[in-house]
C-alpha positions in Angstrom: -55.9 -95.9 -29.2 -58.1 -92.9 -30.1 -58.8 -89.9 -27.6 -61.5 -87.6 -27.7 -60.6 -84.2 -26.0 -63.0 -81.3 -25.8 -61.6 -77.6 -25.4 -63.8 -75.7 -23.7 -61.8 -72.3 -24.2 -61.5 -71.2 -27.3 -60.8 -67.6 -26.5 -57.5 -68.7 -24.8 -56.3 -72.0 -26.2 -54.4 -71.6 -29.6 -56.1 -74.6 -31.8 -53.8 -75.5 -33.6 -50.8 -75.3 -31.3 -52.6 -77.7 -29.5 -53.3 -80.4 -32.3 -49.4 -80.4 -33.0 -49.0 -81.1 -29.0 -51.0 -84.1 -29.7 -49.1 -84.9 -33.0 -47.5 -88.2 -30.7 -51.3 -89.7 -30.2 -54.3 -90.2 -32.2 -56.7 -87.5 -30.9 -60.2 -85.6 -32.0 -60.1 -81.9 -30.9 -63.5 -81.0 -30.1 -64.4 -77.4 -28.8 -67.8 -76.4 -27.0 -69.3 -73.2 -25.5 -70.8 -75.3 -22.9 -70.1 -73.5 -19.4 -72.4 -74.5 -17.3 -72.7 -78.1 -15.7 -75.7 -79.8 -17.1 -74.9 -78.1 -20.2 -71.2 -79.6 -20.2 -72.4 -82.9 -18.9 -74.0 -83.7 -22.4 -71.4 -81.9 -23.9 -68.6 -84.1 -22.7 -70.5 -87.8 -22.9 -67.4 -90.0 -23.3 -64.5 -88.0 -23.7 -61.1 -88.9 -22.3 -59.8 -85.4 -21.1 -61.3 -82.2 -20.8 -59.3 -78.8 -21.0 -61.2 -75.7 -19.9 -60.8 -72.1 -19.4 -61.9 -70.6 -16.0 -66.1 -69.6 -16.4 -66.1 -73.8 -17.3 -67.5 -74.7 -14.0 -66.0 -78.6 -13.2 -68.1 -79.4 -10.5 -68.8 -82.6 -8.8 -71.8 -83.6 -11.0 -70.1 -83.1 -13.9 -66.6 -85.0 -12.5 -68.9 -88.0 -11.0 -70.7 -88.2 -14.4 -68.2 -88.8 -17.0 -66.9 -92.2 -16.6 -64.3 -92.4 -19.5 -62.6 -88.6 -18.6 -59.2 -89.3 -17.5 -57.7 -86.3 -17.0 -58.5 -82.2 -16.6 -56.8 -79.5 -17.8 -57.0 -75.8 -16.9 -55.4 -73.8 -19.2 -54.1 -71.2 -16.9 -53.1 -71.0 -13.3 -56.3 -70.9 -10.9 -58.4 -74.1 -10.2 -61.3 -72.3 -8.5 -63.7 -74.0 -11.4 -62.7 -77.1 -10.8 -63.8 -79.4 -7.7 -59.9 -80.8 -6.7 -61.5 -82.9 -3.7 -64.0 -84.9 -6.1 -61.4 -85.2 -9.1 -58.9 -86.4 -6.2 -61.3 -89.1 -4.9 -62.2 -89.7 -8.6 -58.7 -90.3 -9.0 -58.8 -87.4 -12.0 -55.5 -85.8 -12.3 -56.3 -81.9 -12.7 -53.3 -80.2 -14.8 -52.8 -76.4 -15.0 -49.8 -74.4 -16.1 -48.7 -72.2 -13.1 -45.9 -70.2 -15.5 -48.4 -69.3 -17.6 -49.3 -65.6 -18.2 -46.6 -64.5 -15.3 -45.4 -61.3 -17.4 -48.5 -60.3 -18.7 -50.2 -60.1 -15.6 -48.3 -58.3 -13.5 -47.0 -55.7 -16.2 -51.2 -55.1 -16.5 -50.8 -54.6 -12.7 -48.3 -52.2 -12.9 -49.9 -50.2 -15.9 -53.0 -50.0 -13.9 -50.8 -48.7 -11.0 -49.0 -45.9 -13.1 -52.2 -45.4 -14.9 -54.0 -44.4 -11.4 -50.9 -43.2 -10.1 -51.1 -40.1 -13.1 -54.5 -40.2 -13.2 -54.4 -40.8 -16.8 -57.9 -41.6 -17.6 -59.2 -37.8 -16.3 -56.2 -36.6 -18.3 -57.3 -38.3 -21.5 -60.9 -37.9 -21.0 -60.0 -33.9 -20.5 -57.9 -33.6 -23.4 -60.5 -35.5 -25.7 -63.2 -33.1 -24.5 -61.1 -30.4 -25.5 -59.6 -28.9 -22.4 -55.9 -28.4 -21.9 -55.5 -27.9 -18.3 -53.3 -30.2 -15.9 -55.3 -28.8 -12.9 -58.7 -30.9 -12.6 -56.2 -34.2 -11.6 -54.5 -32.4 -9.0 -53.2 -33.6 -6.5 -51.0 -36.1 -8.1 -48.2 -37.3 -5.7 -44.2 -38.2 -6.6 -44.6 -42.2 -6.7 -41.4 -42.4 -5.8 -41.3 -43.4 -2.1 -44.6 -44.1 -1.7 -45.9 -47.8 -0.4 -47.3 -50.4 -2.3 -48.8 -53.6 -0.9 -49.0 -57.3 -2.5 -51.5 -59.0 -1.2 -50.9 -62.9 -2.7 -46.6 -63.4 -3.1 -46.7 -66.2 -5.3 -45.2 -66.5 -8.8 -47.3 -63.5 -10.4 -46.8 -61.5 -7.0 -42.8 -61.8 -7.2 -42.8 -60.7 -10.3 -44.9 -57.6 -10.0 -42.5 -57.0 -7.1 -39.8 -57.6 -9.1 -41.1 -54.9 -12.3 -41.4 -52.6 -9.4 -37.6 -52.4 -8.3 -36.9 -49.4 -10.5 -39.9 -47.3 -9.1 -37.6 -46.8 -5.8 -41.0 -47.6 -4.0 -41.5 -49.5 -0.4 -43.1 -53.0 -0.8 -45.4 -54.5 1.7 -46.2 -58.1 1.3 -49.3 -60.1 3.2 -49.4 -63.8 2.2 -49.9 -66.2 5.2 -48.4 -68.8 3.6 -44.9 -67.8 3.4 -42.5 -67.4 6.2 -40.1 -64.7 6.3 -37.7 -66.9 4.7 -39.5 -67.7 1.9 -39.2 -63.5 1.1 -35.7 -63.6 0.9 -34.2 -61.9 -1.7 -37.0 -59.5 -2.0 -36.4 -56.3 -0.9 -40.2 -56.6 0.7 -41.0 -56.1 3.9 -43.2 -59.1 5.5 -46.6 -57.3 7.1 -49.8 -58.2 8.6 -52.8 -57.9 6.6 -54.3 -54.8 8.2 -50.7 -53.5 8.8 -50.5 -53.8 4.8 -53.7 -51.9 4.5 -53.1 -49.1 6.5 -49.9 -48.6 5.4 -49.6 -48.7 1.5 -50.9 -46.0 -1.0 -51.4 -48.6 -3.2 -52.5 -52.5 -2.8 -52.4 -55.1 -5.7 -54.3 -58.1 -5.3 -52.6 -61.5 -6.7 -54.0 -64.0 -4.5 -56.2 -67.3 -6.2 -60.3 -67.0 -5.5 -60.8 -69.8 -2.2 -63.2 -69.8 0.5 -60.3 -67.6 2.3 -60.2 -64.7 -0.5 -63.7 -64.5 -1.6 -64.7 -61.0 -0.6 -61.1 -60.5 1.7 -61.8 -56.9 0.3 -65.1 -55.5 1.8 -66.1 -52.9 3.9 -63.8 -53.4 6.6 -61.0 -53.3 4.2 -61.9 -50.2 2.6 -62.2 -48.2 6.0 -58.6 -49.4 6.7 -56.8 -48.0 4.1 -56.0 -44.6 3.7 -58.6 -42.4 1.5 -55.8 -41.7 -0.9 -54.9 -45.2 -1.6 -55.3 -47.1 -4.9 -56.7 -50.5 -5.4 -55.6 -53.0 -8.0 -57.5 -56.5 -8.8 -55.6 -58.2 -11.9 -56.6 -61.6 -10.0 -60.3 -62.7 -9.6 -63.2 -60.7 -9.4 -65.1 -62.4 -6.0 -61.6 -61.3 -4.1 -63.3 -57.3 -4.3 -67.0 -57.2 -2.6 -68.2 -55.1 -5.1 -71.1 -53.6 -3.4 -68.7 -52.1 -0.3 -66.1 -51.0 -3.4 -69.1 -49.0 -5.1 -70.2 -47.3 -1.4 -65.9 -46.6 -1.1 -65.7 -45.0 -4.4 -69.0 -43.0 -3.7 -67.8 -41.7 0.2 -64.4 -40.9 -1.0 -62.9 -43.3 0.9 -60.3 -44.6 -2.1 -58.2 -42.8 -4.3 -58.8 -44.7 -6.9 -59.5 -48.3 -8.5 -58.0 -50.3 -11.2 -60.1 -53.7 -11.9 -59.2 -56.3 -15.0 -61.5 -59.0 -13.3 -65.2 -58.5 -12.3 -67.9 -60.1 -10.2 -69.6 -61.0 -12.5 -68.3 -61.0 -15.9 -69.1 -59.3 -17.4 -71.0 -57.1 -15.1 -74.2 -55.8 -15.9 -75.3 -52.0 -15.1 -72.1 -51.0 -13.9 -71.8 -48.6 -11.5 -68.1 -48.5 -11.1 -67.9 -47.5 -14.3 -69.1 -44.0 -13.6 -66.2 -43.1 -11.6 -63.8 -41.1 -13.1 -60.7 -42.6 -10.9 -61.2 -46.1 -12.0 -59.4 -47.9 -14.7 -61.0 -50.8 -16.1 -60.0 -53.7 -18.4 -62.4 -57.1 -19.5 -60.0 -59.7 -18.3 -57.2 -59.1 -20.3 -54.1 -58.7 -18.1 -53.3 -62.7 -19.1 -53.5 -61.7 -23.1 -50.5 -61.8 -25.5 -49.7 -64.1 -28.5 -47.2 -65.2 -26.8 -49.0 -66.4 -23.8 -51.4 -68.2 -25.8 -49.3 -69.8 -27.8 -47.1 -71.1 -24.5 -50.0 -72.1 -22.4 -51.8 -74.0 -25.2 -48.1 -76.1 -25.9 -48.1 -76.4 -21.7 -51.2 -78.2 -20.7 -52.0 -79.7 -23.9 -48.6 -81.8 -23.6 -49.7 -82.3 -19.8 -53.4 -84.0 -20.9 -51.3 -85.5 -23.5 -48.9 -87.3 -21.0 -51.8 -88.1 -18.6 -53.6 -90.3 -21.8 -50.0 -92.0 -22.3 -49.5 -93.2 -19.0 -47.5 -90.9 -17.6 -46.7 -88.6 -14.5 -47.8 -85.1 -15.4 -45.2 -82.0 -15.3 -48.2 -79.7 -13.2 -50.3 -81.6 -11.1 -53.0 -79.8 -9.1 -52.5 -79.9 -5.3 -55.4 -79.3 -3.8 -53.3 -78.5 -0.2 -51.3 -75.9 -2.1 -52.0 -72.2 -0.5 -51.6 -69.0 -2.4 -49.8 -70.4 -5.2 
């Protein structure tokens, strides 16, 4: 039997990794730039599976009119583009690949930590203007014994907390999902959300983008933590209420900001990047060859096993929590 599979990511998925993970079945790789519903409605008329990057937005209309789509997969780790309750009803497996990317992220994390914790980007900026004085980023504080909150333990928060073991730093983690057990052997310390707040001089966000996380970070977070304290985003951009970051930023109420995801992306007339104590990247804390290479070979197999009658290695829960 022929399958048609469209690929609506091609500036993640590896093309031709995936083919060779569909050596085993006779398949046509399609890809599209179709993001939008109605657009990716047309788009996908009678294919069998679907494998999309996160701006694809797999929303009930488009799940309720594809007849022949047996399977969708997201090639990375959040499902927030993807309606799991329709595709469960639908009886749609949805396949993602929750290794993927693990390393990558959370060493961005931690170079937008450093990064902020120097104050590199007024160093560099001062330097390339011509000036060789230390001075203008004063103060800059010993990051050893300082505090730094996780806000999201799951696979990319443990290892950011793991990469941070050699910093001799305290670790804070808020993840309501987890039960002290579930931290041991960590050296973390279990804490409250506004507990976490108050107490670190610098938060990193690793939680997925629900109904739970959109805009956990607003106003009332700001005031909570510290003036000094740094924020980190490496995980999606509606986690940060961007309007109450901007009025932070301008009332001096953060020490700096390091943001690899945006709301939206990318932004348009960007305020935040006027301020010299932010750090900003375009979404690429996921991005190395390796990566790509891994996560195409992941869920393309997945789809692939899907197609063939089989159990899939990562189903989707949609009950799962922080994950």
């Amino acid at each position: 039997m022929a399958y048609e599979i469209l690929v609506s990511d091609s500036k993640v998925i590896d093309l031709e990794s995936g083919r060779s993970a569909f050596s085993d079945i006779e398949a046509t790789l399609r890809t599209t730039e179709a993001r939008e519903p109605n657009e990716l409605i047309e788009e996908a008329a009678g294919v069998d599976a679907m494998i999309v990057d996160a701006s694809t937005q797999v929303t009930t209309s488009v799940l309720r009119s594809l007849d022949s789509l047996q399977v969708v997969g997201r090639s990375g780790i959040g499902v927030d583009n993807v309606d799991l309750e329709t595709a469960q009803e639908l009886g749609i497996p949805v396949v993602n690949v929750p290794d993927y990317c693990l390393d990558e992220v959370s060493t961005h994390a931690l170079g937008m930590l450093l990064s902020c914790a120097r104050k590199l980007p007024q160093l560099d900026a001062a330097v390339k203007r011509g000036e060789w004085d230390w001075s203008p980023a004063r103060p800059i504080c010993r990051l050893q014994g300082q505090t730094v909150g996780i806000v999201g333990f799951g696979k990319i928060g443990r290892n950011f907390a793991q990469k941070l073991r050699g910093l001799e730093v305290d670790v804070l983690v808020y993840d309501p999902y987890l039960s002290a057990r579930d931290l041991s052997g960590f050296d973390v310390t279990r804490a409250s959300f506004d507990q976490l707040l108050a107490d670190s001089d610098f938060v990193s966000i690793h939680t997925p983008l629900t109904e739970e996380t959109r805009y956990l970070f607003a106003a009332e977070a700001f005031e909570t933590m510290p003036d000094h304290a740094v924020l980190i985003n490496t995980a999606r951009g509606p986690v940060v209420d961007e309007e109450a970051l901007v009025a932070a930023l301008k009332a001096g109420d953060l020490g700096g900001v390091g943001l690899d995801v945006r709301d939206p992306e990318p932004p348009e007339n960007d305020p935040i990047a006027d301020f010299e104590n932010v750090v900003l990247s375009p979404h690429a804390g996921f991005y190395s060859e390796d990566s790509r290479r891994e996560l195409t070979r992941s869920v393309s197999e997945d789809v692939a096993r899907v197609l063939q009658g089989e159990e899939p290695r990562n189903p989707v829960d949609a009950t799962d929590g922080w994950e």
